[in-house]
DSSP file (Angstrom, degrees, kcal/mol; ACC not computed):
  #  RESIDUE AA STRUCTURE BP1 BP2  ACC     N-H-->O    O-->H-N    N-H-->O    O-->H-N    TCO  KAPPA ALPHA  PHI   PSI    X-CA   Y-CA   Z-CA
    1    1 A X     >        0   0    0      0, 0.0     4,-1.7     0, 0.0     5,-0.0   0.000 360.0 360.0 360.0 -29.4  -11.2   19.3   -4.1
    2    2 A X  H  >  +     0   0    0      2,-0.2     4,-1.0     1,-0.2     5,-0.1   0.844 360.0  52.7 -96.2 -20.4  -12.0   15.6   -3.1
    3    3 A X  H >> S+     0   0    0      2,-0.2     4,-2.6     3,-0.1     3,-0.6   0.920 112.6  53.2 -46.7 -54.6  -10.6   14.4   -6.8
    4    4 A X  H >>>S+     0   0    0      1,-0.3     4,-2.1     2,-0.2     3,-1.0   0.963 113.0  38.6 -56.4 -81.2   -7.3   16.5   -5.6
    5    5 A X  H 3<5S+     0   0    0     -4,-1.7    -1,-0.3     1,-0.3    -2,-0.2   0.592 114.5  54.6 -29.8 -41.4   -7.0   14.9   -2.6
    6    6 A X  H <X5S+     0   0    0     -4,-1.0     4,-2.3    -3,-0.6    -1,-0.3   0.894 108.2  45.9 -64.2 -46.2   -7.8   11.6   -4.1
    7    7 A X  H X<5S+     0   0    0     -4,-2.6     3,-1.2    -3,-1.0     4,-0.4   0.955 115.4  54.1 -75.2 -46.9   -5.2   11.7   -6.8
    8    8 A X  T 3<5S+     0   0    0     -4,-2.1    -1,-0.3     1,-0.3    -2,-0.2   0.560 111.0  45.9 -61.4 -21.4   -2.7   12.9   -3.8
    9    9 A X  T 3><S+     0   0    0     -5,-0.6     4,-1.4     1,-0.1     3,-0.4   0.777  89.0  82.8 -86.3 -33.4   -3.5   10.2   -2.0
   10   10 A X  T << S+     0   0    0     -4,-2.3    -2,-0.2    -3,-1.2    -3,-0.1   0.638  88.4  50.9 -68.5 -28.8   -3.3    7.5   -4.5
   11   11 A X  T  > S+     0   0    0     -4,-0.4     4,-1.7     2,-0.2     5,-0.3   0.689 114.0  51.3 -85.4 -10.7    0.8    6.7   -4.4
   12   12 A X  H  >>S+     0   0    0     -3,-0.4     4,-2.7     2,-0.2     5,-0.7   0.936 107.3  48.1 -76.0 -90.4    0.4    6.4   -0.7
   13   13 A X  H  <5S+     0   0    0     -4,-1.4    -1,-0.2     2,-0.3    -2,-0.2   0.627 115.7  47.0 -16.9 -28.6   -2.4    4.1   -0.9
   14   14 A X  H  >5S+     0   0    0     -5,-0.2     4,-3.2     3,-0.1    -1,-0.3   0.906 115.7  42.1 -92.7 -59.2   -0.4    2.1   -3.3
   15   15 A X  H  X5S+     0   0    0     -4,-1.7     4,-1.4     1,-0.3     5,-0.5   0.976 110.4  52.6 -29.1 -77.0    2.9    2.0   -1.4
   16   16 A X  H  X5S+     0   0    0     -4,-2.7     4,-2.3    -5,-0.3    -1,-0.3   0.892 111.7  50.3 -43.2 -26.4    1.3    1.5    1.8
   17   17 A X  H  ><S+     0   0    0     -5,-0.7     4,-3.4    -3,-0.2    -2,-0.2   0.954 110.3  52.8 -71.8 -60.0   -0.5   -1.8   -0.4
   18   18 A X  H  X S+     0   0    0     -4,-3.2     4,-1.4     2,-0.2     5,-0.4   0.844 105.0  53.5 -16.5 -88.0    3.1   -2.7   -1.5
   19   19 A X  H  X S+     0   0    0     -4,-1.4     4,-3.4     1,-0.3     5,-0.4   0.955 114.8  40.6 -20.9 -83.3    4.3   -2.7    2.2
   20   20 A X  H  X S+     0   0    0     -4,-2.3     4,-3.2    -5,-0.5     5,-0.3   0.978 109.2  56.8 -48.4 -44.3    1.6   -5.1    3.2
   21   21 A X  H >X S+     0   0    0     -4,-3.4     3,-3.1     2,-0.2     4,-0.8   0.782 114.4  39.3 -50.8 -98.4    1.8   -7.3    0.2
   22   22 A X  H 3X S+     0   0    0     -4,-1.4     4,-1.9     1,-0.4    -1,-0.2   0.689 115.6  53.5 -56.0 -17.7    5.6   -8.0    0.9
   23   23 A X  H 3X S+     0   0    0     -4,-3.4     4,-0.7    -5,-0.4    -1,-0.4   0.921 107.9  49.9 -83.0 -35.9    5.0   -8.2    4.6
   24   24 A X  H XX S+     0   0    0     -4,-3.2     4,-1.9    -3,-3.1     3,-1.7   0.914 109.8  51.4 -56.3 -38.6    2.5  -10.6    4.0
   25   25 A X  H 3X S+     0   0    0     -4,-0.8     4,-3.7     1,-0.3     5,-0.4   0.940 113.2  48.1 -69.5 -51.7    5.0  -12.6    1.7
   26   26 A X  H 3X S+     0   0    0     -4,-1.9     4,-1.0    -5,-0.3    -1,-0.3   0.780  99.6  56.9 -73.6  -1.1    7.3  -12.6    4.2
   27   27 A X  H <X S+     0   0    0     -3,-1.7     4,-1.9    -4,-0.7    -2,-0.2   0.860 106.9  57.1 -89.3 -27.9    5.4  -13.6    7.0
   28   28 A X  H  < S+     0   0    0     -4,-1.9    -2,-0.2     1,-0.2    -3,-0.1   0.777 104.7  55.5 -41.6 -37.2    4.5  -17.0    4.8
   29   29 A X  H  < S+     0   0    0     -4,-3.7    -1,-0.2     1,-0.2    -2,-0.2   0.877 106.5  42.4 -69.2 -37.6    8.0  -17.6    4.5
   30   30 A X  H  <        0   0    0     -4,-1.0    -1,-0.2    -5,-0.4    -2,-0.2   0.790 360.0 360.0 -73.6 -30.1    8.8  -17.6    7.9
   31   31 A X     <        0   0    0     -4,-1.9    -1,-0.2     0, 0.0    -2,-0.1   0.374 360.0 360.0 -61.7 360.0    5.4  -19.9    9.1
């Protein structure tokens, strides 16, 4: 069950990484 979850969890958890990554990028740009 906690594998399940994991693996259901995991494009979120990437995405969500994504998000920050480009938010970071862009907050460099702007500083």
């Amino acid at each position: 069950m906690k594998s399940r979850l994991f693996t259901l969890h995991q494009p979120f958890t990437t995405y969500h990484y994504d998000i920050k990554k480009k938010n970071n990028e862009v907050n460099s740009v702007n500083s």
